[in-house]
PDB file of N, H, CA, C and O in Angstrom:
ATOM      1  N   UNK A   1      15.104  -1.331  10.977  1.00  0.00           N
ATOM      2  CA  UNK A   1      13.658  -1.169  11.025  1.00  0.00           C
ATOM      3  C   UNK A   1      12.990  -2.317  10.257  1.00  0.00           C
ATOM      4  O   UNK A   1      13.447  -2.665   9.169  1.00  0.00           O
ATOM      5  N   UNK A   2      11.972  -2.883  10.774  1.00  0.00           N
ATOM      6  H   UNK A   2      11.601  -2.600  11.658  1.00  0.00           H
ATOM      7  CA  UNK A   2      10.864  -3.686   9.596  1.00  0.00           C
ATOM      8  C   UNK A   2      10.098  -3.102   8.926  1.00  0.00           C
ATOM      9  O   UNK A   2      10.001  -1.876   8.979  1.00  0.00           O
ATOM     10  N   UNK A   3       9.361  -3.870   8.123  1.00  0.00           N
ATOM     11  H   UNK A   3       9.439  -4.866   8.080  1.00  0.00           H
ATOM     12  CA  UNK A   3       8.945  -3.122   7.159  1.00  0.00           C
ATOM     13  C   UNK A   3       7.657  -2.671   7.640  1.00  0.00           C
ATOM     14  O   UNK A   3       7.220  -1.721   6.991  1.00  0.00           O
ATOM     15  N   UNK A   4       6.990  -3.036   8.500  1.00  0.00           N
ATOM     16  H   UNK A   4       7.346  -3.808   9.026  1.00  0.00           H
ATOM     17  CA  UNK A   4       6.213  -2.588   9.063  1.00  0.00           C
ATOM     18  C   UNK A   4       6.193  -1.165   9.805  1.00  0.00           C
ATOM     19  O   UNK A   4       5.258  -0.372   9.699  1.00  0.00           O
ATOM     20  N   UNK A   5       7.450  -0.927  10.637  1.00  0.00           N
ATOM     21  H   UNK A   5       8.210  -1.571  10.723  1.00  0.00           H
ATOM     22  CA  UNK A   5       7.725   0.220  10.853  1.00  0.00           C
ATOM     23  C   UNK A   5       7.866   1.292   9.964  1.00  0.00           C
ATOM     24  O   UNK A   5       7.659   2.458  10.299  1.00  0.00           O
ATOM     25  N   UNK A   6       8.300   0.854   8.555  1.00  0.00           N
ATOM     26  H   UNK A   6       8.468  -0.094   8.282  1.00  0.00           H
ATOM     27  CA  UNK A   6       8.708   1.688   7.605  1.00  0.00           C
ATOM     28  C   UNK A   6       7.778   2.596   7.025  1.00  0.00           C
ATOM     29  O   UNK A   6       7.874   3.817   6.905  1.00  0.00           O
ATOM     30  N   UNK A   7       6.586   1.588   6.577  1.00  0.00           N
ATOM     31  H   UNK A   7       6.509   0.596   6.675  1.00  0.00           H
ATOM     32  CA  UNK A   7       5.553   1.812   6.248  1.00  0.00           C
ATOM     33  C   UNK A   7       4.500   3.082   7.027  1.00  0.00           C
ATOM     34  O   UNK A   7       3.773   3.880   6.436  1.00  0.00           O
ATOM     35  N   UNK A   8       4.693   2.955   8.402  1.00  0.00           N
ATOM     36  H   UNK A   8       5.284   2.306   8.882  1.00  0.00           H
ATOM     37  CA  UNK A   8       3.913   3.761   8.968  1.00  0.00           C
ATOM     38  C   UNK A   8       4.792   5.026   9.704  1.00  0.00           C
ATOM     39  O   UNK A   8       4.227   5.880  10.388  1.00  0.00           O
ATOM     40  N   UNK A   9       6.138   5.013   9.476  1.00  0.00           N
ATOM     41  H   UNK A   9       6.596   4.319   8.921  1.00  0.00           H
ATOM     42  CA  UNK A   9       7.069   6.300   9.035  1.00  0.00           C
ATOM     43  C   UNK A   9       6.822   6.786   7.702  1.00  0.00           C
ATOM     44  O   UNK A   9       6.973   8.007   7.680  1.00  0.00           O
ATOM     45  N   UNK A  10       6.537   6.364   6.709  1.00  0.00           N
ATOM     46  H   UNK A  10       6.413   5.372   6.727  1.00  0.00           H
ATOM     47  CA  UNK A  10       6.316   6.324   5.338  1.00  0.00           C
ATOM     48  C   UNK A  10       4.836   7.853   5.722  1.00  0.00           C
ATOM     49  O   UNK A  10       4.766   9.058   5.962  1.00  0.00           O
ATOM     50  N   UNK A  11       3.748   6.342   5.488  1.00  0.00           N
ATOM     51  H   UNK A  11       3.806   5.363   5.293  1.00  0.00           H
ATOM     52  CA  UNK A  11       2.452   7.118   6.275  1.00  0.00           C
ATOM     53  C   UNK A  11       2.538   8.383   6.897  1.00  0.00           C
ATOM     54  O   UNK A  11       2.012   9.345   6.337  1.00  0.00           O
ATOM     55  N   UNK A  12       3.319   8.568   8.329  1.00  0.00           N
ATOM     56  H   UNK A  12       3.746   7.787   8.785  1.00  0.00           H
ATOM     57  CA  UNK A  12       2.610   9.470   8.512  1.00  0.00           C
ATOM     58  C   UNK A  12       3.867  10.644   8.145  1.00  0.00           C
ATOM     59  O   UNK A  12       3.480  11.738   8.557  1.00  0.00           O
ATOM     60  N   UNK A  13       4.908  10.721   7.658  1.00  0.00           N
ATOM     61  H   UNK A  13       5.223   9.832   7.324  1.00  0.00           H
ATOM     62  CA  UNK A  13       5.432  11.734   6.758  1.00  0.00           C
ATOM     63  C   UNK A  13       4.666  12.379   5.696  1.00  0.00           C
ATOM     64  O   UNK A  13       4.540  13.598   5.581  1.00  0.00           O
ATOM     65  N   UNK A  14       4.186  11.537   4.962  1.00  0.00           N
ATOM     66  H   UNK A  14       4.288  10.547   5.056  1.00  0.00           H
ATOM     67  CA  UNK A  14       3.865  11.770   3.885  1.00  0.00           C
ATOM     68  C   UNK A  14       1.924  12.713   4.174  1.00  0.00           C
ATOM     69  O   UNK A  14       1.261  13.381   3.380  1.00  0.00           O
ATOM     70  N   UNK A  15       1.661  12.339   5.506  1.00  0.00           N
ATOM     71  H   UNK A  15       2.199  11.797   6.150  1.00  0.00           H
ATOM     72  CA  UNK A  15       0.303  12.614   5.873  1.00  0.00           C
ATOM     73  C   UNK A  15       0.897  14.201   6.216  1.00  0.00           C
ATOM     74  O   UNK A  15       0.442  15.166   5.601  1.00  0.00           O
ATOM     75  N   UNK A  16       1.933  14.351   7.236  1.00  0.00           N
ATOM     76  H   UNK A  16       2.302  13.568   7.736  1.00  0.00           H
ATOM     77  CA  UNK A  16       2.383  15.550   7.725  1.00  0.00           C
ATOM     78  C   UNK A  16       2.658  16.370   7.210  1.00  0.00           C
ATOM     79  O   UNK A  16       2.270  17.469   7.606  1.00  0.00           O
ATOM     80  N   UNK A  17       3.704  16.222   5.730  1.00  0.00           N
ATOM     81  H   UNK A  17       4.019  15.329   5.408  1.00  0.00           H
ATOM     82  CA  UNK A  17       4.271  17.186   4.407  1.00  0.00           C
ATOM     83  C   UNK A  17       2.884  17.398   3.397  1.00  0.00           C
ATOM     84  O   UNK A  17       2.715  18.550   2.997  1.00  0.00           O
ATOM     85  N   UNK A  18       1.991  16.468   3.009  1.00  0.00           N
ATOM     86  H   UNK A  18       2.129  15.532   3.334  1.00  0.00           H
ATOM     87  CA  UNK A  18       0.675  17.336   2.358  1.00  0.00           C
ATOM     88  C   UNK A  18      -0.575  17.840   3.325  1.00  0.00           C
ATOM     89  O   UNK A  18      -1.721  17.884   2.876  1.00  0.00           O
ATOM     90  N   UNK A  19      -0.287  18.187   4.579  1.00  0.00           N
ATOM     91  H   UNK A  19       0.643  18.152   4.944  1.00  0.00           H
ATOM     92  CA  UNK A  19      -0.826  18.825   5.216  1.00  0.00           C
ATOM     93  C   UNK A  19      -0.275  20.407   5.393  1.00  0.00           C
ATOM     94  O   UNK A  19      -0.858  21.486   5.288  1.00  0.00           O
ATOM     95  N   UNK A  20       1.067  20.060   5.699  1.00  0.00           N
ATOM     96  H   UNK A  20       1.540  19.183   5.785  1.00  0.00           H
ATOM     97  CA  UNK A  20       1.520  21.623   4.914  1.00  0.00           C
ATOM     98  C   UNK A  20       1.758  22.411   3.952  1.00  0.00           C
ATOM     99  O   UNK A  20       1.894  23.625   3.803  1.00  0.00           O
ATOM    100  N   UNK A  21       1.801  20.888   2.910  1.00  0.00           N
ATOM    101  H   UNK A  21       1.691  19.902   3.031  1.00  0.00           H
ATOM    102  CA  UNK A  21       1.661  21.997   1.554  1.00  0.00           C
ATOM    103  C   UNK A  21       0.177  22.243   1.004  1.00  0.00           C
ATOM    104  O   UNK A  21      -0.073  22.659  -0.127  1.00  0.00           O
ATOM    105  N   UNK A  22      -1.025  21.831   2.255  1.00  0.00           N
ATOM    106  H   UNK A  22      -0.822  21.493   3.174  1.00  0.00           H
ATOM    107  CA  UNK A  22      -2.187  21.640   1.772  1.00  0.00           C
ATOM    108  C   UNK A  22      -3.139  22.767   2.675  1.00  0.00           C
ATOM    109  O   UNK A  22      -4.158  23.290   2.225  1.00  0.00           O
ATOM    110  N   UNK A  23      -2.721  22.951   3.687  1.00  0.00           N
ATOM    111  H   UNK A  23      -1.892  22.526   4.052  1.00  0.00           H
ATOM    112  CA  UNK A  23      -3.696  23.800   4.678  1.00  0.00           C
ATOM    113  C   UNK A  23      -3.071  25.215   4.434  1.00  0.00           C
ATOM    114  O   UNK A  23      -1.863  25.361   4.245  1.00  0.00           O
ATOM    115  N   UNK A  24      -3.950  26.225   4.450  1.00  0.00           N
ATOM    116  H   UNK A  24      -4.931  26.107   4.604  1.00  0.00           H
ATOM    117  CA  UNK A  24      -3.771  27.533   4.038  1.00  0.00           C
ATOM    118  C   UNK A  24      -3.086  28.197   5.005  1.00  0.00           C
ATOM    119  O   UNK A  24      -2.316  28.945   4.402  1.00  0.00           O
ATOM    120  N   UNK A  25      -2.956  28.321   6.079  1.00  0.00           N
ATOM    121  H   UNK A  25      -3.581  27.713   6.569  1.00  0.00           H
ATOM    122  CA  UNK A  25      -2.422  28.585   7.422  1.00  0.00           C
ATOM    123  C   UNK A  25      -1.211  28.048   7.613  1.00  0.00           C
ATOM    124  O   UNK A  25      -0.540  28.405   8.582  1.00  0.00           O
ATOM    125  N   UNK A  26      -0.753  27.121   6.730  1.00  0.00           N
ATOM    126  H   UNK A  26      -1.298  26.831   5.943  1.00  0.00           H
ATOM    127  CA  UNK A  26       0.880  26.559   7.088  1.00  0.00           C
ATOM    128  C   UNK A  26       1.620  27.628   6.049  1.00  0.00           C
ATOM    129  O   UNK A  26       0.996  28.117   5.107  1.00  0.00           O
ATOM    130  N   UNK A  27       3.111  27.962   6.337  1.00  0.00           N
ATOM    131  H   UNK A  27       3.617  27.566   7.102  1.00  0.00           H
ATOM    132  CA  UNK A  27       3.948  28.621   5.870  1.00  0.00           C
ATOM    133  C   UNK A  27       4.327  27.951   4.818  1.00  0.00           C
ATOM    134  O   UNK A  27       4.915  28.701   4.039  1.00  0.00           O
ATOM    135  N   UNK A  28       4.247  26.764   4.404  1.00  0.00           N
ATOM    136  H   UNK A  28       3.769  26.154   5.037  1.00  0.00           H
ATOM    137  CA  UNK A  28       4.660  25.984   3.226  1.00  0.00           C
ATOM    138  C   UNK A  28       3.548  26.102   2.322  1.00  0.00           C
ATOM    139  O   UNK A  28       3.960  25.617   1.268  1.00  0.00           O
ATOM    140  N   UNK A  29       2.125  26.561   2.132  1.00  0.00           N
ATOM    141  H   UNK A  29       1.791  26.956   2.988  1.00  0.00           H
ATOM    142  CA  UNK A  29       0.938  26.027   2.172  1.00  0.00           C
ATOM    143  C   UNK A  29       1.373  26.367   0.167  1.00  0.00           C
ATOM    144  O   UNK A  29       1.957  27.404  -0.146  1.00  0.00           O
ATOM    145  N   UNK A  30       0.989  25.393  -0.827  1.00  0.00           N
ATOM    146  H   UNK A  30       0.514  24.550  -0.573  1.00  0.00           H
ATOM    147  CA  UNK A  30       0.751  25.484  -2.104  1.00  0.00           C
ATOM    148  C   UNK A  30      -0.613  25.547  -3.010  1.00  0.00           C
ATOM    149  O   UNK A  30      -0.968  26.318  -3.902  1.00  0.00           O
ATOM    150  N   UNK A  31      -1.120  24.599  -2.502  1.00  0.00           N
ATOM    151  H   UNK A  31      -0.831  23.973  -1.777  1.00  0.00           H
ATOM    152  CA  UNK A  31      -2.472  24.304  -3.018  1.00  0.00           C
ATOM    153  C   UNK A  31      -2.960  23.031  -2.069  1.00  0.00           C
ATOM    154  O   UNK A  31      -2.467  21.952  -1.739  1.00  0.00           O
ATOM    155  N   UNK A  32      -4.339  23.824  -1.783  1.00  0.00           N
ATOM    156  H   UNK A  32      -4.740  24.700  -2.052  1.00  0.00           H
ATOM    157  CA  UNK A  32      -5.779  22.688  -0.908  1.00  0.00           C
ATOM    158  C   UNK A  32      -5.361  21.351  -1.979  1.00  0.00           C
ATOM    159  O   UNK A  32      -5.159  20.290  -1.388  1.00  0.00           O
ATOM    160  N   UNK A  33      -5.267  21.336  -2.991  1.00  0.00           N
ATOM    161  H   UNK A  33      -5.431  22.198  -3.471  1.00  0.00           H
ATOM    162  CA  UNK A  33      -5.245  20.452  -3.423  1.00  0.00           C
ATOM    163  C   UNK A  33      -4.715  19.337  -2.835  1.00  0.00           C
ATOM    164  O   UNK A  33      -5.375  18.298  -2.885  1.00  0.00           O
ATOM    165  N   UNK A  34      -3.371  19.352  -2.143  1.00  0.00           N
ATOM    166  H   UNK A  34      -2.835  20.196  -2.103  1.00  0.00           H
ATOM    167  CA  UNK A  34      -2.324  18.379  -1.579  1.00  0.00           C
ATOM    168  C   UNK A  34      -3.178  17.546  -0.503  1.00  0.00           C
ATOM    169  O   UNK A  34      -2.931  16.392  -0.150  1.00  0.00           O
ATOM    170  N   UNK A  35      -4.298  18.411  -0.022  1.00  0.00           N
ATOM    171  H   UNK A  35      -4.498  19.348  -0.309  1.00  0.00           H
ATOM    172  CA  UNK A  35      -5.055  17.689   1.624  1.00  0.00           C
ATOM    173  C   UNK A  35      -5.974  16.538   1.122  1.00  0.00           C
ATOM    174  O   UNK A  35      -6.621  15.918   1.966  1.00  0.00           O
ATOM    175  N   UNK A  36      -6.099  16.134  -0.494  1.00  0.00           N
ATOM    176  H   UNK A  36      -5.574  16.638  -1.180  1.00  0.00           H
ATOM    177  CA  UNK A  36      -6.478  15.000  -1.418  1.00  0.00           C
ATOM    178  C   UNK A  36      -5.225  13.719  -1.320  1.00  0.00           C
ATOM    179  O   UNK A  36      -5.491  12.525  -1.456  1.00  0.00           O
ATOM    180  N   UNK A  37      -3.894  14.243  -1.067  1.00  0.00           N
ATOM    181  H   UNK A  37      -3.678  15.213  -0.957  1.00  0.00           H
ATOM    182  CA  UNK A  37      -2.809  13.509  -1.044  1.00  0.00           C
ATOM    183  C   UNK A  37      -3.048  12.708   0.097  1.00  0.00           C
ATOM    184  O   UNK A  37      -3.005  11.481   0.182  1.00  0.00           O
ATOM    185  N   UNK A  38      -3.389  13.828   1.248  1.00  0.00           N
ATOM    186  H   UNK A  38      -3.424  14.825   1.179  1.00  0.00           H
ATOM    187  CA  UNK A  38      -3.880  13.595   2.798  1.00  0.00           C
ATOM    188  C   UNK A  38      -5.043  12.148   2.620  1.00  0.00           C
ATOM    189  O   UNK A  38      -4.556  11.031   2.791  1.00  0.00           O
ATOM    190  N   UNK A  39      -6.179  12.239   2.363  1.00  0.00           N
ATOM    191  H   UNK A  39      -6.575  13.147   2.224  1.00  0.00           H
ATOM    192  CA  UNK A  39      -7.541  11.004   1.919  1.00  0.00           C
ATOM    193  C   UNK A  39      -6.756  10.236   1.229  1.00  0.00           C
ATOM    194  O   UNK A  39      -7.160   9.075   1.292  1.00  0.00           O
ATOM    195  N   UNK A  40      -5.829  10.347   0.603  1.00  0.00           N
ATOM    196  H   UNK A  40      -5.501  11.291   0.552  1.00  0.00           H
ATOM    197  CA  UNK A  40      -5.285   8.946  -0.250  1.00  0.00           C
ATOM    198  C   UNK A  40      -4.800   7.936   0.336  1.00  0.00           C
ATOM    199  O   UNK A  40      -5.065   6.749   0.148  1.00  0.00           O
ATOM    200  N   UNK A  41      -3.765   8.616   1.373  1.00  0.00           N
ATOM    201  H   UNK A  41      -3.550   9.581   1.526  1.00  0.00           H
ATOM    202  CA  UNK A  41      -2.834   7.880   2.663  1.00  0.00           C
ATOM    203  C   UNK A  41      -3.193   7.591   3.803  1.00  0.00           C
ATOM    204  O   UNK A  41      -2.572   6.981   4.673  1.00  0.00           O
ATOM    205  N   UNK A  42      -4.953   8.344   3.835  1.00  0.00           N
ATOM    206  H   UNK A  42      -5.458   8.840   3.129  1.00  0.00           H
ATOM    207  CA  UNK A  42      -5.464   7.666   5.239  1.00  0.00           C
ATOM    208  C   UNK A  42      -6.567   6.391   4.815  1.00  0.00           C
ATOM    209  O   UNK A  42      -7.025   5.508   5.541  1.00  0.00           O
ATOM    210  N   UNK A  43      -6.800   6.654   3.372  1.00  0.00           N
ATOM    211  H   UNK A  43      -6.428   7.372   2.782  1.00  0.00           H
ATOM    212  CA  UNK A  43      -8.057   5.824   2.871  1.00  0.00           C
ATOM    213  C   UNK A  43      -6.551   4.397   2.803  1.00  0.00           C
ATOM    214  O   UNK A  43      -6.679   3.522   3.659  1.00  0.00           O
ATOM    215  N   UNK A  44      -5.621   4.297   2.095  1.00  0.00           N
ATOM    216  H   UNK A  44      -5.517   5.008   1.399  1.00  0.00           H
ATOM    217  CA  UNK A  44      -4.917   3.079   2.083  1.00  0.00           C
ATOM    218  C   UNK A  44      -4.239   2.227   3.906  1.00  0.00           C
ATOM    219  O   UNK A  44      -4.108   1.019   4.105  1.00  0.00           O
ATOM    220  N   UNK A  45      -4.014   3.102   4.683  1.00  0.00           N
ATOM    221  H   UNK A  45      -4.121   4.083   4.522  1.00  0.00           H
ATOM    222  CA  UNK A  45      -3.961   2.952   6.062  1.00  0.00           C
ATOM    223  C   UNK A  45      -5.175   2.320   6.403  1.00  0.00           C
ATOM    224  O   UNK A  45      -4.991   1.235   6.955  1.00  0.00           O
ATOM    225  N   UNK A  46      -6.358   2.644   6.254  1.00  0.00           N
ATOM    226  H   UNK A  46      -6.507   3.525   5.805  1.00  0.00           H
ATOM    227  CA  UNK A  46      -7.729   1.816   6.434  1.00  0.00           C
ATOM    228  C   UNK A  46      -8.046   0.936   5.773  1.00  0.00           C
ATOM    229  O   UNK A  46      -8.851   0.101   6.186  1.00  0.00           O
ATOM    230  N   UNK A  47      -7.395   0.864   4.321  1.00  0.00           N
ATOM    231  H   UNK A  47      -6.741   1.542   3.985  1.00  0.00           H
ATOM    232  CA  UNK A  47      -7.861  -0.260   3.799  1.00  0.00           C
ATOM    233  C   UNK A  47      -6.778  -1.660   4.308  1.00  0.00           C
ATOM    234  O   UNK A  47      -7.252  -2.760   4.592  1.00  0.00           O
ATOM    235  N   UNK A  48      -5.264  -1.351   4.349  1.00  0.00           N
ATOM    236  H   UNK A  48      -4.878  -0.457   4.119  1.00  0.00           H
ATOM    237  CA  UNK A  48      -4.786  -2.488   4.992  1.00  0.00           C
ATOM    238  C   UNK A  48      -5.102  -2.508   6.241  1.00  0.00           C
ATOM    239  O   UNK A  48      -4.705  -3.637   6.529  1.00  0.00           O
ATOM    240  N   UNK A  49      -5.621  -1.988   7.400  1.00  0.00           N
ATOM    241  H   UNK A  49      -5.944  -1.071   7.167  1.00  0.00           H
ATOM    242  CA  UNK A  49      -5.903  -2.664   8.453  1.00  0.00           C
ATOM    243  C   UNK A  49      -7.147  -3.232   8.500  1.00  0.00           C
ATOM    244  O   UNK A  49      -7.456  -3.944   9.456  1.00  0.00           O
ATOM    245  N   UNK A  50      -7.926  -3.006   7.571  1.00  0.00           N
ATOM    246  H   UNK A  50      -7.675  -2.427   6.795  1.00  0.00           H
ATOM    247  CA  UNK A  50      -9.187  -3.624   7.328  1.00  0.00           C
ATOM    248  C   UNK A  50      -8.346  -5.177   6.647  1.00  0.00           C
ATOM    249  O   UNK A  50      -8.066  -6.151   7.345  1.00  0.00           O
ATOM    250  N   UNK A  51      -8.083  -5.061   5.215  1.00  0.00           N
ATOM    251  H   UNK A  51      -8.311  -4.269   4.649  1.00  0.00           H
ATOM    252  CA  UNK A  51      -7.753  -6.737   5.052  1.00  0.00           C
ATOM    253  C   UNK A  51      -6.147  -7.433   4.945  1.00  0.00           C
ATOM    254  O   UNK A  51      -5.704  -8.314   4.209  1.00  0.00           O
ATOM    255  N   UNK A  52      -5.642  -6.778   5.807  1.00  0.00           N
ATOM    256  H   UNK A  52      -6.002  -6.063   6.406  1.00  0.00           H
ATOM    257  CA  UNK A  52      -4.017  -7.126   6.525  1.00  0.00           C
ATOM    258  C   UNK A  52      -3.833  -7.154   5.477  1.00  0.00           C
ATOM    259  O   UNK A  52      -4.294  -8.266   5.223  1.00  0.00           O
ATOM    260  N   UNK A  53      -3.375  -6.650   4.267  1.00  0.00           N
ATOM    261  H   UNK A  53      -3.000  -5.746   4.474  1.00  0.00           H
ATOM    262  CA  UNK A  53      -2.303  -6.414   2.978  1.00  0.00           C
ATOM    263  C   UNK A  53      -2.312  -4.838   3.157  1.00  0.00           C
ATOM    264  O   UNK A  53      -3.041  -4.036   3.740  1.00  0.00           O
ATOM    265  N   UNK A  54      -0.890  -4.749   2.199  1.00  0.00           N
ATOM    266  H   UNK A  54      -0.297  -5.401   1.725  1.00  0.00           H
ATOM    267  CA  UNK A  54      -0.463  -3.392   2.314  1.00  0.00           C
ATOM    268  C   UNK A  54       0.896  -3.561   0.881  1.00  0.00           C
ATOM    269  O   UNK A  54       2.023  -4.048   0.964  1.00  0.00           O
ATOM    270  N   UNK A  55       0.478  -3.194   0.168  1.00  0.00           N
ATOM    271  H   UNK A  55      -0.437  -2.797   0.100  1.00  0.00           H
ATOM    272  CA  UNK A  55       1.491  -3.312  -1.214  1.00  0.00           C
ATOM    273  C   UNK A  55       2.706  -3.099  -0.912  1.00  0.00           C
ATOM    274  O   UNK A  55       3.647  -3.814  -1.258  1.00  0.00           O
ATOM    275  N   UNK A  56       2.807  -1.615   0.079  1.00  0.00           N
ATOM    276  H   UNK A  56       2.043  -1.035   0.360  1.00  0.00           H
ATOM    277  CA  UNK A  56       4.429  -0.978   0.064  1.00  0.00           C
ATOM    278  C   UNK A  56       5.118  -2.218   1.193  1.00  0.00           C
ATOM    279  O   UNK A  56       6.332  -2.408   1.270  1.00  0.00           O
ATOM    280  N   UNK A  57       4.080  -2.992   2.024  1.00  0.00           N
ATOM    281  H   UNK A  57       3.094  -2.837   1.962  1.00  0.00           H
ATOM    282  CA  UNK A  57       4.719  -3.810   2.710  1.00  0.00           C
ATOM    283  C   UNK A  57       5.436  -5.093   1.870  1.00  0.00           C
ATOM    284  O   UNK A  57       6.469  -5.693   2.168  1.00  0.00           O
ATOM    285  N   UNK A  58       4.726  -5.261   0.966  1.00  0.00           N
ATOM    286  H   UNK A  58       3.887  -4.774   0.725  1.00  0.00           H
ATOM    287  CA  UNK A  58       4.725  -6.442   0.299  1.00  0.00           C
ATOM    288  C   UNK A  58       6.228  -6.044  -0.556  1.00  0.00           C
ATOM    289  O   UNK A  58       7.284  -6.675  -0.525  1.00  0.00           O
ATOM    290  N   UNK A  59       5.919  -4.822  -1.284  1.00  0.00           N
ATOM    291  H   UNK A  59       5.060  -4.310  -1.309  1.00  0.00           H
ATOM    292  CA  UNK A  59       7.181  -4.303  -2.110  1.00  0.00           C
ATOM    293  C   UNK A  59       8.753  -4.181  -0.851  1.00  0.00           C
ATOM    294  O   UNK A  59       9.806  -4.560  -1.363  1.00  0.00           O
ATOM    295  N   UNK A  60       8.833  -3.772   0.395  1.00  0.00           N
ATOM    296  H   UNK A  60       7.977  -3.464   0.811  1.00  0.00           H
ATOM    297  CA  UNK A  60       9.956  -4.182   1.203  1.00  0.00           C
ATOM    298  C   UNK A  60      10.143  -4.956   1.481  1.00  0.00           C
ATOM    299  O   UNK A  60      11.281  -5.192   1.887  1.00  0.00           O
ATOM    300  N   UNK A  61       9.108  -5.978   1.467  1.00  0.00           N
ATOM    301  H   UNK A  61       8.183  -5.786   1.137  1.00  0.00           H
ATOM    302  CA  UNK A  61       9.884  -7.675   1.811  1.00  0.00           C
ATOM    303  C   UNK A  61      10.693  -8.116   0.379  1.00  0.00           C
ATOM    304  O   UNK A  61      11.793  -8.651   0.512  1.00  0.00           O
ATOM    305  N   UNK A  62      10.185  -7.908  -0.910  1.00  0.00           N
ATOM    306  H   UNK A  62       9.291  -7.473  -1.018  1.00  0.00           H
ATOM    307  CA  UNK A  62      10.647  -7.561  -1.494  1.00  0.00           C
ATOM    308  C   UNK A  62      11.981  -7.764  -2.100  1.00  0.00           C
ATOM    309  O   UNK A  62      12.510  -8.627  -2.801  1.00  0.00           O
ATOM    310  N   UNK A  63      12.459  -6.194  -1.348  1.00  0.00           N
ATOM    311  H   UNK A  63      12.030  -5.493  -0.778  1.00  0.00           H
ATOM    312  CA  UNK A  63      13.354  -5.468  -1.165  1.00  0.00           C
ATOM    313  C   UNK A  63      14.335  -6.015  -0.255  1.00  0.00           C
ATOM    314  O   UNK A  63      15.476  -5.593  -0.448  1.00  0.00           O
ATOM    315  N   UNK A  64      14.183  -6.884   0.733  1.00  0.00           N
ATOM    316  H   UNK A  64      13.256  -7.227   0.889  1.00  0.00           H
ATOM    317  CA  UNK A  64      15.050  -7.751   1.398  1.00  0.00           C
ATOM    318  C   UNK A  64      14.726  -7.033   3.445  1.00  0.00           C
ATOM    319  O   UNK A  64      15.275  -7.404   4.482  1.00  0.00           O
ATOM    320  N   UNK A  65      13.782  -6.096   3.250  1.00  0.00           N
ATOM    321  H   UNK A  65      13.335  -5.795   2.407  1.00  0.00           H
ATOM    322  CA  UNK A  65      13.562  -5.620   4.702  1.00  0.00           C
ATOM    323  C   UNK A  65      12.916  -6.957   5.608  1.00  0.00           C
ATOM    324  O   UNK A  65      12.376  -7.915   5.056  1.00  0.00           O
ATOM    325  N   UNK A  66      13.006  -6.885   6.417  1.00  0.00           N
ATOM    326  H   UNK A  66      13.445  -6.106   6.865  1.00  0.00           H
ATOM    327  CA  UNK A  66      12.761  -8.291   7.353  1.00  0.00           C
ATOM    328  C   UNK A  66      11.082  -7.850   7.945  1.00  0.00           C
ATOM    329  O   UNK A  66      10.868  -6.754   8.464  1.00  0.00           O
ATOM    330  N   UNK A  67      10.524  -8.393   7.849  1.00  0.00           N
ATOM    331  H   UNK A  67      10.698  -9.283   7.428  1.00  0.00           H
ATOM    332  CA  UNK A  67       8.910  -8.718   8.206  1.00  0.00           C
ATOM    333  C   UNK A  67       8.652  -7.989   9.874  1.00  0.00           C
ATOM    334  O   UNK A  67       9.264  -8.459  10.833  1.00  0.00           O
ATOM    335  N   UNK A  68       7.977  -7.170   9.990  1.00  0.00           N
ATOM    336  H   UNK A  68       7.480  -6.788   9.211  1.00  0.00           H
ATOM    337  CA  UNK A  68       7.562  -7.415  11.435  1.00  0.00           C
ATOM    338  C   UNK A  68       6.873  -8.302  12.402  1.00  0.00           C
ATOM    339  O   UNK A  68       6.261  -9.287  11.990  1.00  0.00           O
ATOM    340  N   UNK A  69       6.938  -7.992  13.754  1.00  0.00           N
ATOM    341  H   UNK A  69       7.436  -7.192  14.089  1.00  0.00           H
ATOM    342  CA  UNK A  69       5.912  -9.024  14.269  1.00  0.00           C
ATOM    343  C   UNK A  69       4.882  -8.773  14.324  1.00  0.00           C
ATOM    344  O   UNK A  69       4.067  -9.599  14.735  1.00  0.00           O
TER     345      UNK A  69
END
């Protein structure tokens, strides 16, 4: 995978698991609180496609992951 791919496996896991531990209606559900986890990971998704950086991208190149196209 590149790191580009990674990143937006990253994303939307992380969007999917505090949606269930965040919405009252999921069987996992802990605290509304988590659907704040949710705005964190969509506000940073908007901010790198707004000015093409993305830290966790920057941190897997890094890491030795190979760049996407």
């Amino acid at each position: 995978m590149t790191s580009w791919q990674i990143v937006r496996v990253v994303a939307g896991t992380f969007i999917l698991l505090s949606l269930a531990l965040g919405v009252p209606q999921s069987p996992l559900f802990v605290s509304s609180y988590w659907l704040w986890f949710t705005v964190f990971v969509g506000a940073n998704l908007l901010q790198s496609g707004l000015t093409k950086w993305c830290l966790m991208e920057v941190i897997l190149r890094k890491l030795g992951v190979k760049a996407g196209n």
